[in-house]
C-alpha positions in Angstrom: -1.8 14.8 22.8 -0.9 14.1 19.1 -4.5 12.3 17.9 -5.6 15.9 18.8 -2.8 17.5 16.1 -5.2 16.0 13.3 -7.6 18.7 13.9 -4.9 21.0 12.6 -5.0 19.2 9.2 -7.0 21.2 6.6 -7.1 20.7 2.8 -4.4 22.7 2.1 -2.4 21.0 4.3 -3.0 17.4 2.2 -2.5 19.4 -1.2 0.9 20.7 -0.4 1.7 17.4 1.2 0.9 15.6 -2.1 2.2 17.6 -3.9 5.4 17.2 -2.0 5.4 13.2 -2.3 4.5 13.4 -6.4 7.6 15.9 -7.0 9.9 13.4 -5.0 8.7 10.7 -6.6 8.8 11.9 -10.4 12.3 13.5 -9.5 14.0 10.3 -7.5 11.9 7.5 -9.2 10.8 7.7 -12.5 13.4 10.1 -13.9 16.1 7.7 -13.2 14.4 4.9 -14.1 13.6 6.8 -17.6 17.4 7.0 -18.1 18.4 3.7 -16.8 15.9 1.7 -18.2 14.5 1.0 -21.8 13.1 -1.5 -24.0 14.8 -2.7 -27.2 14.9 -6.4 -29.6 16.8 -9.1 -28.0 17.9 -11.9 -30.0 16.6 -14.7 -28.3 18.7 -17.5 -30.6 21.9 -15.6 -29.6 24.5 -17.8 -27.7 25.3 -14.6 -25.1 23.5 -14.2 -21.3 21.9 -11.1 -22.8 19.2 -13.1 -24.6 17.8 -14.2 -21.3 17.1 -10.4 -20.0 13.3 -9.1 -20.6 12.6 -6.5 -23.5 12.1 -3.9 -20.5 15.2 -3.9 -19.0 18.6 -1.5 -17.9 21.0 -0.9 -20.6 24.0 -2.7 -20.2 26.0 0.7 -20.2 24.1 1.7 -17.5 24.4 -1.5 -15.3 26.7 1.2 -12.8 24.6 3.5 -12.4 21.6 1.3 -11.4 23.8 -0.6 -8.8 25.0 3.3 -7.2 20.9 3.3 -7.0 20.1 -0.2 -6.0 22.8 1.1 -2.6 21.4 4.9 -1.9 17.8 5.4 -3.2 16.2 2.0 -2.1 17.8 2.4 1.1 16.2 5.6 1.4 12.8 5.2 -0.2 12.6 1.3 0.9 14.7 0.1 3.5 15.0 2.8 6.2 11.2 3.3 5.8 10.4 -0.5 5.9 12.8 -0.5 9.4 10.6 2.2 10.6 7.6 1.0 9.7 8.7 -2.6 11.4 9.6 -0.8 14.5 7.0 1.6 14.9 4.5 -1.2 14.4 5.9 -3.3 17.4 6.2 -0.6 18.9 2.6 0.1 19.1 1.5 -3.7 19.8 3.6 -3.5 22.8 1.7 -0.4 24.1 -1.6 -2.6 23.1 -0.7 -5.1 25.2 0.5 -3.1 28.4 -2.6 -1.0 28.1 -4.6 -4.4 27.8 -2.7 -5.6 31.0 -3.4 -2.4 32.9 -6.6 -2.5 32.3 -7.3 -6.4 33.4 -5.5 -5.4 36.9 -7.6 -2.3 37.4 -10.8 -4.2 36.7 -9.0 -7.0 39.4 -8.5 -4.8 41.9 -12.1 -3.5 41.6 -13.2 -7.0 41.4 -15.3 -6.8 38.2 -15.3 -8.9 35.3 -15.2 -8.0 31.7 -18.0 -6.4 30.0 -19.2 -5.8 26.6 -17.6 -2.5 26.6 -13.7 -4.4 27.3 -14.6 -7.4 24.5 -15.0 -4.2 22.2 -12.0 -2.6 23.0 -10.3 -6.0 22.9 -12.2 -6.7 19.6 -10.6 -3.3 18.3 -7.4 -4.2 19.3 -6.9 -7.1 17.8 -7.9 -5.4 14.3 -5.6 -2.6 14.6 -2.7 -5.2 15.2 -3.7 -7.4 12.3 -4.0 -4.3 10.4 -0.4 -3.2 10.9 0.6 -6.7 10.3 -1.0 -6.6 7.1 0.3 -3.4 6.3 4.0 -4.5 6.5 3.5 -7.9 5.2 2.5 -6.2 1.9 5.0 -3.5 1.4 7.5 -6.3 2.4 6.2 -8.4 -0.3 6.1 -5.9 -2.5 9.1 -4.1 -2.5 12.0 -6.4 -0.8 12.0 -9.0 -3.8 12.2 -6.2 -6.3 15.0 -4.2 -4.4 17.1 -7.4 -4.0 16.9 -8.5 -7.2 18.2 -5.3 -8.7 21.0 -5.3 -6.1 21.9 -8.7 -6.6 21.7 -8.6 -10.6 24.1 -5.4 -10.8 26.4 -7.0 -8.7 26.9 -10.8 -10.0 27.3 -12.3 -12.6 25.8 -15.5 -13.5 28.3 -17.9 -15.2 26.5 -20.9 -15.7 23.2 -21.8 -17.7 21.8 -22.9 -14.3 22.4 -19.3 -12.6 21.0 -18.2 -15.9 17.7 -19.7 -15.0 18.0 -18.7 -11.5 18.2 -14.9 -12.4 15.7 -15.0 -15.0 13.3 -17.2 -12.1 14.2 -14.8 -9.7 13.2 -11.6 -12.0 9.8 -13.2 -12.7 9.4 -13.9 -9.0 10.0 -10.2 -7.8 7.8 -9.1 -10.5 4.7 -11.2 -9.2 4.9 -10.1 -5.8 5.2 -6.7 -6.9 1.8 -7.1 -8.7 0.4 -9.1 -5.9 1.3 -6.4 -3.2 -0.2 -3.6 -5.1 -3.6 -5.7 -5.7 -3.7 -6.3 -1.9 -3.5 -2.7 -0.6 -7.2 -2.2 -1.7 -8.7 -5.6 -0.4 -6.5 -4.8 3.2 -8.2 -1.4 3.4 -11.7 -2.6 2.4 -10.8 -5.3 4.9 -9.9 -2.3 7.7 -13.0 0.0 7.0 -16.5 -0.2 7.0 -17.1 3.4 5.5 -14.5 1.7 3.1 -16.0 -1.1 1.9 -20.0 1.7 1.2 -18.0 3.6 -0.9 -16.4 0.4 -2.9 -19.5 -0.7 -3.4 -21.1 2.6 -4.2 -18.6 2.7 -6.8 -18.9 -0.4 -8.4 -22.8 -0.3 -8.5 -22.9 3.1 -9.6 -19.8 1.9 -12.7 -22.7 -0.8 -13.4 -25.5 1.2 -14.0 -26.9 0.5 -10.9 -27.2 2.6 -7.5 -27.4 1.0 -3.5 -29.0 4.5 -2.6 -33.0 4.1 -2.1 -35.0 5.5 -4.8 -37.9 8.0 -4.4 -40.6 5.8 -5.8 -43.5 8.1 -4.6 -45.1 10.0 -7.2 -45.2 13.8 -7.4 -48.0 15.5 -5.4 -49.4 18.9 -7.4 -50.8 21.5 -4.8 -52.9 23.8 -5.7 -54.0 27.4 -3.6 -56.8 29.6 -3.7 -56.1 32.8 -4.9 -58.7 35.5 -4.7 -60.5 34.8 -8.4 -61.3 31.5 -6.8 -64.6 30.9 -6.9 
């Protein structure tokens, strides 16, 4: 009964919604990132750990307040939704697969074998599950190295020039696949939809100059009538 509920979605609907999701984030994301992080010189010929940390970082002062958020908000916003996510998704492959089974024993007992209507079904199967596989392989990419660095930098210490290097390795790291992540959600969804991948390419013919929609090339045709001053 729920794909039905979709139906019930009108534009409203999706405005309110993301309008919702932008208030949350600007409240419980970038206002306490504003306040915990900044950017300010480092000397980088100074003797002290601090001239390993990046120009963009948390303010030593505020090292507390960014582990009391590393604990509640990223396991609100990250890890309870990644869990879900994980779940949900396994979840779904394992109704796949007992649908797929169901329908293999129904075609036995009728003695038929599979037609081109199955290998579809089958087909679309097997892209939905590599979709969702996808789908959690790049926000676990993305947001598991970030999370766990902050945790782990707010609550060790490094004390020697080796776990120095390590922290400063591992801060580069979880930046990467941060970056990576976000450049793979649009290849992933290209990937998933054909009505995806027209507009993409609509878009980037149409930023250069050029258009995939056929041209009128015919020229115009002038009609004329007879009135009654017509000879």
């Amino acid at each position: 009964m729920y794909p039905h509920w979709f139906n019930r979605i009108t534009i409203k609907h999706v405005k309110l919604t993301l309008i919702v999701v932008w208030v949350i984030s600007f409240g419980a994301g970038f206002i306490p990132f504003a306040f915990i992080f900044g950017s300010r010189l480092i000397n980088r010929h100074a003797s002290n750990p601090e001239r390993t940390r990046p120009s963009c970082s948390a303010y030593t002062e505020r090292l507390g307040m960014l582990k009391m958020y590393s604990k509640v908000g990223y396991s609100i916003f990250f890890y309870i939704p990644m869990v879900l996510i994980t779940v949900l998704s396994i979840r779904i492959v394992y109704v796949i697969y007992l649908r797929k089974i169901q329908r293999r024993e129904a075609m036995k007992k009728k003695h038929q074998m599979e037609n081109s209507q199955e290998q579809k079904q089958q087909k679309k199967e097997k892209k939905a599950v590599l979709q969702l596989l996808l789908i959690v392989g790049s926000f676990a990419l993305g947001y598991l190295p970030p999370t766990t660095f902050h945790f782990v930098a707010t609550t060790s210490k490094p004390k020697t020039q080796s776990d120095l290097h390590m922290q400063w390795w591992f801060g580069q790291l979880e930046y990467i696949t941060l970056r990576i992540s976000e450049c793979l959600n649009p290849i992933f969804y290209n990937l998933s939809s054909p009505k995806m991948r027209h507009e993409t390419m609509a878009l980037i013919m149409k930023i250069g100059g050029k258009s995939n929609t056929p041209r009128n090339t015919s020229k115009p045709v002038c009609i004329r009538t007879l009135d009654q001053n017509t000879v």
